[in-house]
N, C-alpha and C positions, 0 to 999 in steps of 0.2 A: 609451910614454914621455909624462909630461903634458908638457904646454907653459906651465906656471904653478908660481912656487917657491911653495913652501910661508908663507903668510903668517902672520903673528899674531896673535896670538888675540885682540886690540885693534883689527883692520884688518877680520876676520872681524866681530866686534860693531857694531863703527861702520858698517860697510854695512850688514849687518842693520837696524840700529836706523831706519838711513836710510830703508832699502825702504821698510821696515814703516809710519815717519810721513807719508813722501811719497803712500803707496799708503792710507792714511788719508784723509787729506786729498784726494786723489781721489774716491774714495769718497764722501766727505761733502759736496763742492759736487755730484756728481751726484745727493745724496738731497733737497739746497735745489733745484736745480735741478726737481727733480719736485714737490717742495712749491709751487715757485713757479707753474707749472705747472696744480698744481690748483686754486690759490689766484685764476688769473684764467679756471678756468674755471667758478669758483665767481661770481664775480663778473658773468660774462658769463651765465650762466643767469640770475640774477636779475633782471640789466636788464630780463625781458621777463617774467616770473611776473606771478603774479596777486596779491592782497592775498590776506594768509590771516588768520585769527583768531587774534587775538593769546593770548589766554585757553587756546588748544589747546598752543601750542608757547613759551613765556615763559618755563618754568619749564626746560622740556627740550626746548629747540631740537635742530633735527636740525643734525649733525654736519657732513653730505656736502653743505651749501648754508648761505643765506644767507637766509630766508625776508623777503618784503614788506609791510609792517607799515603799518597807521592805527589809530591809539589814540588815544581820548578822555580828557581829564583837563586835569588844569592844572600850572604848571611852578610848582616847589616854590621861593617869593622868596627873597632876599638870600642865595643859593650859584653862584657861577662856580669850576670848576674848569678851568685854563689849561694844556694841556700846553706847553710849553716847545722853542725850538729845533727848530719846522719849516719846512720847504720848502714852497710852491707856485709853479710857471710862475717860476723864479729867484731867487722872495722868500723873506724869512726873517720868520718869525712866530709863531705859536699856533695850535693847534686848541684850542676854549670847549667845555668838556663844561659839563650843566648839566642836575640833577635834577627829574625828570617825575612825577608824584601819576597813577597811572593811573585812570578811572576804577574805583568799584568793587572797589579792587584794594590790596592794603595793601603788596607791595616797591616802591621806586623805580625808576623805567627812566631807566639815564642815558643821553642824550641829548648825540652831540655835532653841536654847530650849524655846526660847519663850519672853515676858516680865514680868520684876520686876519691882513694884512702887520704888521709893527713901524714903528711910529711914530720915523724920526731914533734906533732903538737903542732904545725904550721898549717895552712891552707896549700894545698900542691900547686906547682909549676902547671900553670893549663895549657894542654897542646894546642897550636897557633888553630884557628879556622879556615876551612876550605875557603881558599880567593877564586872572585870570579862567577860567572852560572855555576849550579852544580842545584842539585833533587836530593831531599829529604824525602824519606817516606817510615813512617812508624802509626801509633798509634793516637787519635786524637781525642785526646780526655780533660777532665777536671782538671784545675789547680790542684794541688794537697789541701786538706785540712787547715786552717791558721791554729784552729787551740785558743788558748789564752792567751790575747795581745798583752801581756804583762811590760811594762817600759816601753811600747811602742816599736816599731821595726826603724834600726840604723838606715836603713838604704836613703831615704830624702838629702838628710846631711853629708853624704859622701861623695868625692868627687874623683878621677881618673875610672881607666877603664873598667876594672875589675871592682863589684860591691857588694858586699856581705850582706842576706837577708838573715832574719829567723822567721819569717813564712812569706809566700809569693803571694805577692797584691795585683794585680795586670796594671789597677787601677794607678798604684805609685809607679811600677816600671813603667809604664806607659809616660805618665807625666815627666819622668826623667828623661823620656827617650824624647821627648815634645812628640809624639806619635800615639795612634789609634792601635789596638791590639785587640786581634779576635778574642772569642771569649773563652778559648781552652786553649791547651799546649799542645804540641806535637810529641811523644814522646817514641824517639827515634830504636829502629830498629838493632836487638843486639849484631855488632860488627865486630870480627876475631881480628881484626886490622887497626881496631881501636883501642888506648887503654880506658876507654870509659866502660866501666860494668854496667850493662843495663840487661838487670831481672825483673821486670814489671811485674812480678807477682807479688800483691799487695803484701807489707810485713805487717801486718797489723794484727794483734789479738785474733786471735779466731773466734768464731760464730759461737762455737760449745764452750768456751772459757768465759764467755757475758751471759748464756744460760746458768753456765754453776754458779755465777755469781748471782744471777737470777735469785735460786733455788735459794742461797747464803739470803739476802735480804729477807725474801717471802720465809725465813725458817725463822730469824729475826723480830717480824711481828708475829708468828703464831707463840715466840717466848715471850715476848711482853703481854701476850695478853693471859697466857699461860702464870708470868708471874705475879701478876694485877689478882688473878683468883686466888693465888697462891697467901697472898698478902694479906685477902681480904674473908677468908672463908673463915666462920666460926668453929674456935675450939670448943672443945667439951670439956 
């Protein structure tokens, strides 16, 4: 004899549906959670690498790291690319991308120089760039994340030197610059000479905070399915 009346075929779907997105969603902060994962151990290798030749791996960087870069050349005047709406140490401001002429070498390596706080709600005064040859050397990584292209990114429509992103596309800087751009950034080594902060240690959620939300989801469908019995079991 069961111990559950017969539900609906409405009652049956809805928990279903339930499992199915809750045990998703599981799922999925535990596949960021490994990304994040690799993503600082990707980071922690490079701290201590060697410089490699730029010329070798520029075109087709390896995948599984973060290779250490110095390159000669000069920075390409009157282009400041601003991404828009970051964080450092509690501040809100910018990271300054800004296109690099490599020596020898005909795509642009963009270069970002670091973050700026906001000026009283403004975008900061950007210190002029090095004129002339002069060597970059930092790290050569990803783009950031875009997210949610939600309204589209302002930069196409914009015109003088300095233009506001909310996420870095190579593919649009590129087109505004009429120029080819390799397919990572350089992200330049911190310098006590500079006012640009540059912490390369990723800010993002940490690994264990997408597990507990893991655990939160997978706890999630074991109560819908907990409440579906609960719903459904014969009284006496």
């Amino acid at each position: 004899m069961t111990f559950l009346r017969r539900p609906t075929w409405f009652a049956v779907a809805l928990t279903v549906a339930g499992v199915l997105v809750f045990v998703r969603l599981g799922v999925w902060q535990l596949d960021r959670a490994g990304e994040k994962d690799e993503l600082l151990r990707r980071f922690a290798a490079s701290a201590a690498a060697g410089v490699e030749e730029f010329g070798m791996i520029a075109d087709a960087p390896p995948e599984d790291r973060y290779p250490r870069l110095d390159v000669r050349g000069r920075f390409v005047p009157g282009h400041y690319y601003v991404l828009d709406d970051q964080t450092h140490a509690g501040q809100v401001g910018v990271h300054v991308y800004a296109p690099f002429s490599p020596e020898g070498r005909d795509p642009y390596l963009l270069v970002d120089l670091g973050f700026l706080p906001k000026e009283q709600g403004a975008n900061p005064k950007l210190p002029p760039l090095p004129a002339g040859p002069t060597h970059v050397h930092g790290l050569y990584a990803p783009t950031p994340g875009v997210g949610m292209r939600m309204g589209g990114n302002p930069l196409p429509g914009q015109t003088g030197a300095e233009k506001t992103m909310v996420y870095v596309d190579l593919g649009e800087i590129g087109a505004d610059l009429g120029h080819s751009l390799y397919p990572r950034v350089l992200l330049l080594d911190p310098d006590p000479a500079t006012l640009y902060a540059r912490d390369w240690t990723p800010g993002f959620m940490p690994p264990a905070r997408h597990r507990a939300y893991a655990f939160q989801w997978f706890t999630f469908a074991l109560a819908a399915v907990v409440i579906f019995v609960l719903l459904h079991r014969k009284r006496r």
